[in-house]
C-alpha positions as CSV (number, residue, x, y, z in Angstrom):
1,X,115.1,42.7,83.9
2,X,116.0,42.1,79.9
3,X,112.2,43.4,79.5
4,X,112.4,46.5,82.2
5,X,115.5,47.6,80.2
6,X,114.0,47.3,76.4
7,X,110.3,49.0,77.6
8,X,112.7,52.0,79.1
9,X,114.2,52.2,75.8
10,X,111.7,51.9,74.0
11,X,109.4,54.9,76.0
12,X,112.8,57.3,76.0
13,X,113.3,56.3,72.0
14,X,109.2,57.1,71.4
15,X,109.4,60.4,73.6
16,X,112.2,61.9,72.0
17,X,112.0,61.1,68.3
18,X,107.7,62.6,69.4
19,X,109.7,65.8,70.0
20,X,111.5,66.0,66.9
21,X,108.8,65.1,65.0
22,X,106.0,67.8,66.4
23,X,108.4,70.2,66.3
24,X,109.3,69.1,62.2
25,X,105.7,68.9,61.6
26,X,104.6,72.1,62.9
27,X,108.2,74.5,61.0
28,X,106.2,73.4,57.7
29,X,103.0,74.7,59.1
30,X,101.9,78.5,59.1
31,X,99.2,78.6,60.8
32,X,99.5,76.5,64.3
33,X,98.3,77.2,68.0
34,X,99.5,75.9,71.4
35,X,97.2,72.5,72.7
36,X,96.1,73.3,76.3
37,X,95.6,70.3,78.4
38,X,91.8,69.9,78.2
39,X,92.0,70.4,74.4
40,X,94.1,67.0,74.6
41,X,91.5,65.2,76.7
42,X,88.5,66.3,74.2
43,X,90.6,64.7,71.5
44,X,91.6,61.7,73.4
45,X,88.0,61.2,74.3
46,X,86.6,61.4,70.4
47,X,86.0,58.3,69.1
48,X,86.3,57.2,65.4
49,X,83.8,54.4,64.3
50,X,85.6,53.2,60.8
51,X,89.3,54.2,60.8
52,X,89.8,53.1,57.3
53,X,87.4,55.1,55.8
54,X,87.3,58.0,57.7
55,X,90.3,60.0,57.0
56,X,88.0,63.2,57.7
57,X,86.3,64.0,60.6
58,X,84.6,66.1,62.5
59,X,83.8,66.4,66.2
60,X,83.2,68.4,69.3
61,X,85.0,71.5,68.0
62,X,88.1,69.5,66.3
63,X,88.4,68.7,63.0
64,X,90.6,65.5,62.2
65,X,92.7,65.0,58.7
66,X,94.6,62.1,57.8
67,X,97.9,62.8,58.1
68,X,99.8,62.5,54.7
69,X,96.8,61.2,53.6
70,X,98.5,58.2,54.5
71,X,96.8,54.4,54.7
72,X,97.4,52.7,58.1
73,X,101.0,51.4,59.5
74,X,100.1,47.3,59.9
75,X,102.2,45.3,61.2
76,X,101.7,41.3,61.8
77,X,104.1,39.9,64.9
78,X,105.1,36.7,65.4
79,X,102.2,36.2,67.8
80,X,100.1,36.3,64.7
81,X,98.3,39.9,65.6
82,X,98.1,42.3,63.6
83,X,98.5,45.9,64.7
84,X,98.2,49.3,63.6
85,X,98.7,52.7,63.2
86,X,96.7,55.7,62.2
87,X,97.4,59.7,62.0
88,X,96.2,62.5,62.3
89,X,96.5,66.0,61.8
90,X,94.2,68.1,64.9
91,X,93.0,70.8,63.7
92,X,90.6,73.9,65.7
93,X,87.2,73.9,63.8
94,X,86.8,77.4,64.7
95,X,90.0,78.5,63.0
96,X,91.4,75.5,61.4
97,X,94.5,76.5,62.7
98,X,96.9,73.0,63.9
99,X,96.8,71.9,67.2
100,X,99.0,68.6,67.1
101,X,98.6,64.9,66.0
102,X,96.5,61.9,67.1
103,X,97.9,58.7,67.1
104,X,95.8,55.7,66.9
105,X,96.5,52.0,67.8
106,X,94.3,49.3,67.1
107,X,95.1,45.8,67.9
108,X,93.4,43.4,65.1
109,X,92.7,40.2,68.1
110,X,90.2,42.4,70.0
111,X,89.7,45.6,67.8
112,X,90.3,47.8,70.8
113,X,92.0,51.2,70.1
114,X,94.0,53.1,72.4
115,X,94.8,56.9,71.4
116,X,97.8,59.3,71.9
117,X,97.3,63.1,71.4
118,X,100.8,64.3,70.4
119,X,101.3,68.0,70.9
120,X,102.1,70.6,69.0
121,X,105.7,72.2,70.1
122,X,104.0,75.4,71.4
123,X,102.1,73.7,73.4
124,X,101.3,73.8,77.3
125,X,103.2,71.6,79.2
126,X,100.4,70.0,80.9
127,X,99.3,68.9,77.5
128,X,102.8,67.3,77.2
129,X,102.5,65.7,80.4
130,X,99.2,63.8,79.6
131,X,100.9,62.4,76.7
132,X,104.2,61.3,78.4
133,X,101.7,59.8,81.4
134,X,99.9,58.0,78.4
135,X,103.3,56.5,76.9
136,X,104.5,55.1,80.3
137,X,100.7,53.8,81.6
138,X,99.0,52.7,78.3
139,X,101.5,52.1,75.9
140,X,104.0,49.7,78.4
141,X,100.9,47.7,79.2
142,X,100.1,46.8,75.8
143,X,102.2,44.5,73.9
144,X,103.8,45.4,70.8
145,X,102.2,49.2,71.0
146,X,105.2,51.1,72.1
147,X,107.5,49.0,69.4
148,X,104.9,50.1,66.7
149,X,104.3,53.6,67.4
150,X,108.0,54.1,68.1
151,X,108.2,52.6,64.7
152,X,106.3,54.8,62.9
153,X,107.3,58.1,64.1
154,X,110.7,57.1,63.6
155,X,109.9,56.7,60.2
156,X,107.9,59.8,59.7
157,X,110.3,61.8,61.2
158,X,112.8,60.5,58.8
159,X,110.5,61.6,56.0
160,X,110.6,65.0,57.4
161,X,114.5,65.1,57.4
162,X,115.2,63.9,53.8
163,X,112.5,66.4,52.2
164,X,108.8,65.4,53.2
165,X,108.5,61.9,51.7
166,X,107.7,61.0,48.4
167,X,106.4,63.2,45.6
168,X,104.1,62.3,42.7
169,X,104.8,63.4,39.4
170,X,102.0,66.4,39.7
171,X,104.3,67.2,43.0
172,X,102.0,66.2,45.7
173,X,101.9,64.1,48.2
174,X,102.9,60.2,47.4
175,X,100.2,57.8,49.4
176,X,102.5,54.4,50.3
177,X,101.7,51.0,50.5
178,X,102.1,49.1,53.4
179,X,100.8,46.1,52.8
180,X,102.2,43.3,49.7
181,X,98.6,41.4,49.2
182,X,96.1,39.8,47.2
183,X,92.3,40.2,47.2
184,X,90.4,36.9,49.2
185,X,89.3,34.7,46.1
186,X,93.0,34.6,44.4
187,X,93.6,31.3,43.4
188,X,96.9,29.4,44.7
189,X,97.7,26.5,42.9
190,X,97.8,23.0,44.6
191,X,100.2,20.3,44.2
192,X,97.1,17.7,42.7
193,X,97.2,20.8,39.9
194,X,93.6,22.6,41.2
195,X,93.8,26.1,43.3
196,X,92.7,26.7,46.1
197,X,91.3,30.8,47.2
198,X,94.1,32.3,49.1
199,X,91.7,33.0,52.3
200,X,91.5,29.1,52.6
201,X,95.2,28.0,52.2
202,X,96.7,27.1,55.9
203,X,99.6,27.3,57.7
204,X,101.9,24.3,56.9
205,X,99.7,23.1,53.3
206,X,101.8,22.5,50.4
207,X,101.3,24.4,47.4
208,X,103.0,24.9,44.5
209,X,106.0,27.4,43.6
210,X,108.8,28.1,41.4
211,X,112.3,27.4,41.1
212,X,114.0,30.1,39.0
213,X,117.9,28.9,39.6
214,X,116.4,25.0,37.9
215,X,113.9,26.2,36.2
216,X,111.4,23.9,37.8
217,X,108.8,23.9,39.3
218,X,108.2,22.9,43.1
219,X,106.2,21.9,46.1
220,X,106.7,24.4,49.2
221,X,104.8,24.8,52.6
222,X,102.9,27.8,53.4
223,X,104.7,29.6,56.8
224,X,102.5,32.1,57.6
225,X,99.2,33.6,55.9
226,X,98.7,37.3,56.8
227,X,95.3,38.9,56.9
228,X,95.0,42.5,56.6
229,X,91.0,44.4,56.8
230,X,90.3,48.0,55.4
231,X,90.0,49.3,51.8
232,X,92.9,48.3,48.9
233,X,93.1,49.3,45.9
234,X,94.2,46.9,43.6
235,X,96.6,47.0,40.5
236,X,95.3,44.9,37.8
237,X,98.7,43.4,34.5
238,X,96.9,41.6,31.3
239,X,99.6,38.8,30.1
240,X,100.1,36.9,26.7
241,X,102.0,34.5,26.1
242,X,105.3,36.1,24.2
243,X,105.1,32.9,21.5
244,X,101.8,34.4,20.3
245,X,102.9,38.0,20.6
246,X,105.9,37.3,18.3
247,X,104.2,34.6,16.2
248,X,102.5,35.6,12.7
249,X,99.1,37.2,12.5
250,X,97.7,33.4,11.4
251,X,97.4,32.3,14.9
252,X,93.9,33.2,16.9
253,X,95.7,34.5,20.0
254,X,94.0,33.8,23.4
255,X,93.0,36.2,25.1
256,X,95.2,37.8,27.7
257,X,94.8,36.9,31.9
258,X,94.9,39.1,34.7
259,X,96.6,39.3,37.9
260,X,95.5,41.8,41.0
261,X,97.2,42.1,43.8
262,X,98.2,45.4,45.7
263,X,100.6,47.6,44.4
264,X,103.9,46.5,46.2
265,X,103.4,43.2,45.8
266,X,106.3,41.9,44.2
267,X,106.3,39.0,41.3
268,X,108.8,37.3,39.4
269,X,110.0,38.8,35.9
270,X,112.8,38.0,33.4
271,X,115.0,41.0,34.6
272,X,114.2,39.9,38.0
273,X,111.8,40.5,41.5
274,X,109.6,43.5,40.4
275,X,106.9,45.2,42.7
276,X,103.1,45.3,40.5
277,X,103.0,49.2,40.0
278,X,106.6,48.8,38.2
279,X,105.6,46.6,35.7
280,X,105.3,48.1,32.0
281,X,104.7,46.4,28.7
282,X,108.0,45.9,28.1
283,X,108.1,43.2,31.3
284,X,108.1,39.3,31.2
285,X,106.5,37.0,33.8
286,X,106.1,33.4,34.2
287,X,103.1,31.1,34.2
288,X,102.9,27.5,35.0
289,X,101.4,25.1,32.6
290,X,101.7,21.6,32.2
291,X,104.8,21.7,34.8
292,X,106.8,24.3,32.4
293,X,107.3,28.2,33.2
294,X,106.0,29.7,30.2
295,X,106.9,33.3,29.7
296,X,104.0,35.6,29.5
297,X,104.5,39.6,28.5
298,X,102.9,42.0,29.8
299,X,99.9,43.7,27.4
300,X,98.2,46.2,29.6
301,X,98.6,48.0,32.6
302,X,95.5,49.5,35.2
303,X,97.0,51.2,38.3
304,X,93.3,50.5,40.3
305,X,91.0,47.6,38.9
306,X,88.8,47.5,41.8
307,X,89.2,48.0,45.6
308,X,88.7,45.2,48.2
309,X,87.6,45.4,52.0
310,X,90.1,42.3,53.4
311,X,93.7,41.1,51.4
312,X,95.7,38.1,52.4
313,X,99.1,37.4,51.5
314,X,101.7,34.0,52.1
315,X,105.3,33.5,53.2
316,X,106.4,30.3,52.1
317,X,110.2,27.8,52.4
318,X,110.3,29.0,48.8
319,X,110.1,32.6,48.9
320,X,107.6,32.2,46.1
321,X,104.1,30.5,44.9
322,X,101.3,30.7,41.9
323,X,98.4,32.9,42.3
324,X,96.6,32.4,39.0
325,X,99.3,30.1,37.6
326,X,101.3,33.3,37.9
327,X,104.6,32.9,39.7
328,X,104.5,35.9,42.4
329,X,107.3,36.4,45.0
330,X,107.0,36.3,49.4
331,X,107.2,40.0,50.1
């Protein structure tokens, strides 16, 4: 009954806030037409063969944009898989004028996607009626897809309201981040004092962490790893240690270490929990060596150092653990 009453909800909470959204999405468009219902079926019918990468495409008469430009939505349940999101803009090829969205879902256990054409607000109703038909008989069936989809058009549609998302300082369009990871070979540091690449640490292995309130050093356990597959850029901080940096110009300084990870990912600073793409040179993090925190400042900055095709990232008891001898922070 519980789960009747939560998948009703849940289809009336995706249906509406669909509404809102098409209708917000299509104000801030000039040039938009109405999606019969066989133009829905040709879209639900194309088939994508690398959603990360494409984020153009053409096919059949349609042309498909990334909506937002935006990455996929991932999300990683409880039941360990990982789901996600991806949108589109539809657009005629004829006439490029707008059509509607496409929603895709793609659940990371058996890689199987399921699409939703969303249309336009001058649509035909028929067209509107294939998608509702597709949000009671595919999305119910499918665990965790109407809690995800209702999820991101929720938050998209809140976008809309407070001004169209973020902006980047030329004024365009801000891509986000959805994901706080680091690339496969990051080394986590062990209890016996060797590391360990972050795709190899388990579930329930003790690893090392940081204890900023003593100021010690501990052992935690790893609670979950996550594992997310696509293309990430990651941010890439040079650290020296801040004796050498305010020492005299008689010692040989050594020379400064990296850390990657993806641009949200948040480490531990003297001013407190900061996210990689915030950090400056004015910043201070902490290293690990010989069982002492030992502040390092930060030197240099590179927004993208190189992009990886799979990430991984750890919750911990600690909220915390060493990548690098770095102390970094559980998203």
């Amino acid at each position: 009954m519980k789960y009747n009453v939560l998948a009703i909800l849940l289809f009336l909470g995706c249906a509406i806030t669909t509404q809102f959204f098409s209708q917000r999405v299509q104000a801030q468009t000039t040039a938009s037409a109405g999606m019969t219902a066989d133009q829905a079926k040709a879209v639900k019918a194309i088939k994508i063969a690398n959603l990360d990468k494409d984020t153009y495409f053409k096919s059949g008469g349609y042309i498909l944009d990334r909506y937002e430009e935006r990455p996929a939505y991932v999300f990683t349940y409880s039941d360990g898989i990982t789901r996600k999101i991806y949108l589109y803009k539809i657009f005629a090829a004829s006439d490029t004028k707008e059509l509607g969205l496409l929603a895709i879902y793609q659940n990371g256990k058996t890689n199987e996607t399921k699409s939703f054409v969303i249309p336009g607000e001058s649509a035909d109703r028929k067209a509107w009626d294939l998608y509702i038909d597709d949000l009671k008989y595919v999305g119910e069936k499918e665990p965790g897809l109407m809690s995800t989809l209702t999820f991101v058009l929720s938050r998209e549609m809140a976008s809309l309201l407070s001004g169209g998302g973020a902006k980047s300082e030329d004024g365009g369009k801000k891509k986000e981040e959805y994901n706080f990871c680091f690339a496969a070979n990051a080394p986590v540091l062990l209890p016996n004092g060797s590391a360990k690449s972050i795709d190899a640490v388990q579930v329930g292995e003790p690893i090392m962490a940081y204890d900023a309130k003593t100021n010690a050093q501990i052992v935690t356990r790893v609670t979950r790893v996550d594992k997310h597959d696509g293309q990430f850029a990651l941010t890439g901080v040079w650290l020296s240690p801040l004796s050498e940096l305010s020492a005299d110009n008689t010692i040989t300084p050594t020379a400064p270490v990296l850390l990657e990870a993806t641009v949200n990912h948040p480490v531990l600073t003297a001013s407190g929990r900061k996210p990689m793409g915030d950090l400056t040179a004015a910043d201070v993090l902490y290293r690990l060596e010989n069982g002492k925190a030992i502040p390092y400042r930060v030197v240099k900055t590179e927004k993208t150092t190189r992009t990886v095709s799979t990430v991984y990232n750890l919750a911990t008891e600690a909220g915390a653990y060493v990548v690098g001898e770095t102390v970094v922070l559980d998203k």
